[in-house]
C-alpha positions, 0 to 999 in steps of 0.5 A: 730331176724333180717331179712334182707330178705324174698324169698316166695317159693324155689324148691331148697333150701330144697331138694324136699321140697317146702320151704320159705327162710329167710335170716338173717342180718349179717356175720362174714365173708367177701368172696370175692365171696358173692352174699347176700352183701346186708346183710352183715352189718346193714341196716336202720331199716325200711329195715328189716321185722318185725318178727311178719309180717314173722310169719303172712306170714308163718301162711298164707302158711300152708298146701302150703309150706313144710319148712322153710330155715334160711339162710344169711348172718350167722344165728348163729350170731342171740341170739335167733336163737333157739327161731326163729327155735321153732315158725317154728317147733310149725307151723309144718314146716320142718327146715333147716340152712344154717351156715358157721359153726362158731358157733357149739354150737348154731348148737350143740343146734339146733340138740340137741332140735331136732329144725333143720331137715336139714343142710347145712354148707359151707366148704370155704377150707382147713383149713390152706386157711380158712382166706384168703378165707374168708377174716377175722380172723377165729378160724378153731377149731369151723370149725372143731367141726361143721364137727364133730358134724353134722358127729354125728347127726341124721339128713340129712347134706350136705356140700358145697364150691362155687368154684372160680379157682383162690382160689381152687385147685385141691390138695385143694379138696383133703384136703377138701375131707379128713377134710369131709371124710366119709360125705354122700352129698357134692357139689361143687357149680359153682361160679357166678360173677352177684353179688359180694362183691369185685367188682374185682371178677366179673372178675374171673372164675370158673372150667370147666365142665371137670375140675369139673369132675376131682375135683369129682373124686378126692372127690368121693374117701372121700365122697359117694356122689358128686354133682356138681350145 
């Protein structure tokens, strides 16, 4: 497992959990708006953390942590992500992914083995926008079967799309809302230009609190629950 980063304690990442975030090198996406680019590509070794030295942190924080988040970069793209989520859920911590759902069979796997006890999957857009948002070729199917599968799971889910104005409209929530319809959690997330992949988006801008207002009323029509952070 390559792991590019290592938050020791989060309140939010896990809901109402105390959770331990780890992130994973690497993404098959290139968002403009991404605020982890550091981890995007490869780094020189000696940036990484070593596996062992993670698990020895985790063994030190039992009993102190509730969870343990995977998240990026894309954590699917890592061959051993179900060996990974095993050592966490042998230590009795509480799992979740964070994933852009490309990869719905490692996701399908992870459910299957009763291996993540949490989700949260990045709806970039809707389906026909998804390449110009995330800057790269893109097989929407898998998107469509990660939706699917976690509509069909046992465990608690929540979508998300960070919200850039000039990407988004409002007809483009209706179709989000419609593709995610009947979903019990979604988020609109406000985009932040401190730290971007393009440097040309620190100058964007996200929704206002009113217009975020009206995208949730367009939403809440599809999905039980909006929130917007």
């Amino acid at each position: 497992m390559q792991i590019a980063g290592l938050q020791k304690s989060s309140l939010v990442d896990y809901p109402s959990k105390i959770a331990a975030v780890i992130f994973t090198l690497g993404c098959n996406f290139r968002c403009h708006y991404c605020h982890n680019p550091n981890i995007l590509t490869a780094v020189s070794s000696n940036k990484l953390f070593e596996e062992a030295a993670v698990f020895d942190f985790l063994e030190t924080r039992k009993g102190k942590l509730d969870a343990v988040v995977v998240s990026g970069g894309e954590p699917t793209l890592q061959k051993d992500i179900a060996g990974f989520f095993k050592k966490l859920k042998d230590m009795d911590f509480l799992t979740k992914l964070d994933t852009n759902g490309t990869n719905p069979q490692a996701l399908e796997l992870l459910i299957k083995q009763k291996l993540v006890d949490y989700v949260a999957m990045d709806i970039k857009a809707p389906l026909e926008k998804y390449q110009d948002i995330v800057a790269t070729n893109i097989d929407t199917n898998k998107i469509h079967q990660s939706i699917s599968i976690l509509k069909n799971a046992d465990i608690p889910y929540e979508f998300r799309t960070t919200t850039v104005k000039s990407q988004l409209s409002y007809t483009d929530f209706e179709k989000i809302g419609l593709l995610i319809k009947g979903a019990p959690l979604y988020y609109l997330q406000k985009f932040k230009p401190d730290t971007t992949l393009n440097s040309n988006f620190s100058k964007e801008k996200t929704y206002s609190d009113e217009e975020f207002l009206k995208i949730k009323d367009i939403l809440q029509t599809y999905i039980k629950t909006v929130c917007i952070r």
